[in-house]
C-alpha positions in Angstrom: 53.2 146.3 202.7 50.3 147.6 201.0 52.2 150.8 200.1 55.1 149.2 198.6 53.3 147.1 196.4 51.4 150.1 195.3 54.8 151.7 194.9 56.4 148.9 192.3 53.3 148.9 190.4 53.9 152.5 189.5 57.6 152.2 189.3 57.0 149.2 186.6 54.5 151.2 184.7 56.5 154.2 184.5 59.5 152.2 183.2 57.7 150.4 180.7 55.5 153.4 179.1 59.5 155.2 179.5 61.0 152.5 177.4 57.9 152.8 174.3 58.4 156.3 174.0 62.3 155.7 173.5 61.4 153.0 171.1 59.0 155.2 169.2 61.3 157.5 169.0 64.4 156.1 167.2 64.8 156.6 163.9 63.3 153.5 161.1 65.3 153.1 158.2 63.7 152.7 155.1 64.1 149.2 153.7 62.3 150.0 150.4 65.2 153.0 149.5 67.7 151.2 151.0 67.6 148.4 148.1 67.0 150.5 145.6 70.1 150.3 142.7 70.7 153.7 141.1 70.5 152.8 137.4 73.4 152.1 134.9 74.5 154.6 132.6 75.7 153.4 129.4 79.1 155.3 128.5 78.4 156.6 124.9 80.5 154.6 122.3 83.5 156.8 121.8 83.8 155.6 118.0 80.6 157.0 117.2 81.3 160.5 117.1 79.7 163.3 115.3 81.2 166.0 114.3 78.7 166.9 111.7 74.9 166.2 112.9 73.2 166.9 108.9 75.2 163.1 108.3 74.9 159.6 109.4 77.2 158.8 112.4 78.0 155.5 110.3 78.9 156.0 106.7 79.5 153.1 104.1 83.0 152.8 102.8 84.6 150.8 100.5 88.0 149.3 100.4 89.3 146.4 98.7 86.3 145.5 97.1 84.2 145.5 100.1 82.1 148.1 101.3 82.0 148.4 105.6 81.1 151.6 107.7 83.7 154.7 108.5 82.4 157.1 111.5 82.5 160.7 110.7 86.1 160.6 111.2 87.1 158.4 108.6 87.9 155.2 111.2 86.4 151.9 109.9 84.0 151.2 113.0 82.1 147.9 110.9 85.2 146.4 108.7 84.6 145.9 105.3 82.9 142.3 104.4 80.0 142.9 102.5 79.1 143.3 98.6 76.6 145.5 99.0 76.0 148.0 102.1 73.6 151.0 102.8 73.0 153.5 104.8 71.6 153.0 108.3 68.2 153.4 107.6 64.1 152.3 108.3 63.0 149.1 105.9 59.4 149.6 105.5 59.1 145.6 104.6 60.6 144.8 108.2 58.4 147.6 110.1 55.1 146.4 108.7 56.5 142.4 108.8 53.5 139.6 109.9 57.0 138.8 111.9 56.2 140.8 114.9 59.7 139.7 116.4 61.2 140.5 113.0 59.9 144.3 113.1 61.9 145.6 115.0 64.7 145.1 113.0 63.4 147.3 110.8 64.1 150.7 112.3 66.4 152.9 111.6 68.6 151.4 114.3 69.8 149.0 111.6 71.9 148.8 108.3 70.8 146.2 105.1 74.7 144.6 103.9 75.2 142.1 101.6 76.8 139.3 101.4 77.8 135.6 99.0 73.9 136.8 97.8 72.8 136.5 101.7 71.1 139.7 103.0 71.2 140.8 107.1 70.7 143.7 109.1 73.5 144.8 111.5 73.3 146.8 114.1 76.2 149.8 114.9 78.3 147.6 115.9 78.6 145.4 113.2 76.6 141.9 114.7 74.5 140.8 112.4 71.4 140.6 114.1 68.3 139.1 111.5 68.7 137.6 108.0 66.0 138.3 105.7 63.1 136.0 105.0 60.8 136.4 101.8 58.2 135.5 104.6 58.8 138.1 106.9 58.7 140.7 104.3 55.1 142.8 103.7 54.3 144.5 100.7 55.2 148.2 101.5 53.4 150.9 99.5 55.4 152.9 98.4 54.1 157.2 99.0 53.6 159.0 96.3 54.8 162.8 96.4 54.4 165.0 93.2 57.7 166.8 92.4 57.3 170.8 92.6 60.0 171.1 90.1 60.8 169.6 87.0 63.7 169.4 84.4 63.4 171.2 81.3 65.1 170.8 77.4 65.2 173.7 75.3 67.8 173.7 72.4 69.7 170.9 73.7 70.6 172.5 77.1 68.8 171.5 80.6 67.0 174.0 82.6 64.5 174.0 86.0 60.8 174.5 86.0 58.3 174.7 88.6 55.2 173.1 87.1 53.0 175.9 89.1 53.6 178.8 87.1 55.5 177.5 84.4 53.1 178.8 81.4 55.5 180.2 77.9 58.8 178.6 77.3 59.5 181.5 75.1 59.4 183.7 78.7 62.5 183.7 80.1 60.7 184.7 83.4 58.9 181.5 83.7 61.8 179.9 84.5 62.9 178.4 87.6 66.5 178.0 86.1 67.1 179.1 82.4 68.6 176.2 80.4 71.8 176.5 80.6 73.0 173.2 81.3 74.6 169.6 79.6 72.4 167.5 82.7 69.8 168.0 85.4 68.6 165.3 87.4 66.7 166.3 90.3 67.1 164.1 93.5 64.8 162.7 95.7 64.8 164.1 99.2 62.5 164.9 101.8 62.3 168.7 101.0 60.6 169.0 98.0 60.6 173.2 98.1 64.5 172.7 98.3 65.5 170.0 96.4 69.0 169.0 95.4 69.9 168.6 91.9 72.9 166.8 89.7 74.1 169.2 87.1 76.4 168.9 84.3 78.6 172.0 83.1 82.1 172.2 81.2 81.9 168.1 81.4 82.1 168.0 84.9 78.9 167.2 87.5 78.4 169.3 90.7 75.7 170.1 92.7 73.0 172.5 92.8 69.7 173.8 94.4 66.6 175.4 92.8 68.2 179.3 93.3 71.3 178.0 90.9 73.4 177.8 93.7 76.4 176.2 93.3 76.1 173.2 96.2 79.2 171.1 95.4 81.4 172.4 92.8 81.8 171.1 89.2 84.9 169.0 90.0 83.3 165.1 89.7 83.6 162.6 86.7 80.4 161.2 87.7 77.7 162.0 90.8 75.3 158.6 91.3 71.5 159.3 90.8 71.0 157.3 94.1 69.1 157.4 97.1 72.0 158.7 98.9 70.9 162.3 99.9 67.7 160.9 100.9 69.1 158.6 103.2 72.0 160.2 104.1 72.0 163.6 102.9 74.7 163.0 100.8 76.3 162.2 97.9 78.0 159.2 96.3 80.5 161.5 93.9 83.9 159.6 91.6 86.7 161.8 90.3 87.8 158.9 87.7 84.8 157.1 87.1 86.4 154.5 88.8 86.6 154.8 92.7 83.2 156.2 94.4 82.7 157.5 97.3 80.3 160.0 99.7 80.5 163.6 100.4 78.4 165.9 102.8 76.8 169.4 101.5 79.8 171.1 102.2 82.1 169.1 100.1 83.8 167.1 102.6 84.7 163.6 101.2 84.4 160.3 103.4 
């Protein structure tokens, strides 16, 4: 009897060290990976296309009266409802407001429009998304950056000077562009070695750089002295004096 019961004690022990060793070895799945979501990917918006990567994807348009936003392929993405609209660009007033929840409305992700004398930033899609408060506004200074080149008058036709080694207006070497033309206004841009500049010739405006190369051609009634190339890199142009409306470097109306 005394064997036997020696016999089931070893049988039991055998079968229950068996069974842990089966149980150790099956496979755990991982709870943690198991709930994790794979993240959402935004589909990009196929309205905002861009074809030309030197302009905004959003350009302001006006029609009717009222200026809204085209995409680079002329479609009006943000319909036109506002008096006044610019490009999509950083407000310096917003970015620096004592508002913190107002700053971020000042990035560049953001347009200022216009509207029965009420100002708002939208965002791309049109929602207006914060209306401007005198409080929420800082006092920006604004950065000062001497011009490397400056317009010149001699004999009642406009030329291009670079202040550096400008020395004898009588040298015609000491000119950056000999006077030759009606108008020169220099724009303001963020190159200042390469700067783009309004020109009048034969009554018509066109563009040019510092090299006197022809830019845009001398086709326009009028080119605006406007913040547009700085902004946008390009310009606000009118073949009637009338009608405005933007162009890129390469002549291509909008």
């Amino acid at each position: 009897m005394k064997n036997l019961v020696n016999f089931f004690g070893v049988f039991i022990s055998v079968f229950v060290f068996s069974q842990t060793r089966s149980v150790k070895n099956l496979p755990v799945k991982s709870v943690q990976n198991s709930q994790v979501k794979k993240p959402v990917q935004t589909k990009p918006n196929p309205d905002l296309v861009l074809l030309n990567e030197d302009i905004p994807v959003l350009i302001p348009k006006k029609k009717n009266g009222n200026f809204g936003y085209i995409n680079q392929k002329g479609k009006f993405i943000i319909q036109p409802d506002y008096h006044i609209a610019v490009f999509f660009a950083e407000d310096c007033n917003l970015l620096n407001s004592p508002n913190e929840k107002a700053r971020k409305f000042g990035t560049e992700d953001y347009a200022t429009v216009e509207k029965e004398k009420i100002s708002y930033r939208i965002d791309k899609s049109g929602k207006r998304v914060y209306q401007y408060k005198d409080s929420d506004l800082a006092k920006c200074k604004s950065e000062f950056k001497q011009q490397l080149f400056h317009a010149y008058v001699l004999n009642g036709f406009y030329g291009i000077i670079e202040d550096a080694r400008f020395k004898n207006a009588a040298d015609y070497k000491d000119y950056q562009i000999y006077p030759q033309y009606q108008y020169l206004h220099i724009l303001e841009g963020d190159d200042l070695t390469d700067p783009m500049i309004i020109a009048l010739h034969n009554d018509k405006f066109g563009i040019i750089d510092v090299n006197n190369r022809i830019i845009v051609p001398f086709e326009y009634e009028d080119i605006k002295r406007n913040f547009s190339w700085k902004l946008g890199k390009m310009f606000e142009v009118s073949k009637d004096g009338i009608h405005y409306y933007y162009i890129d470097a390469d002549n291509k109306a909008y």
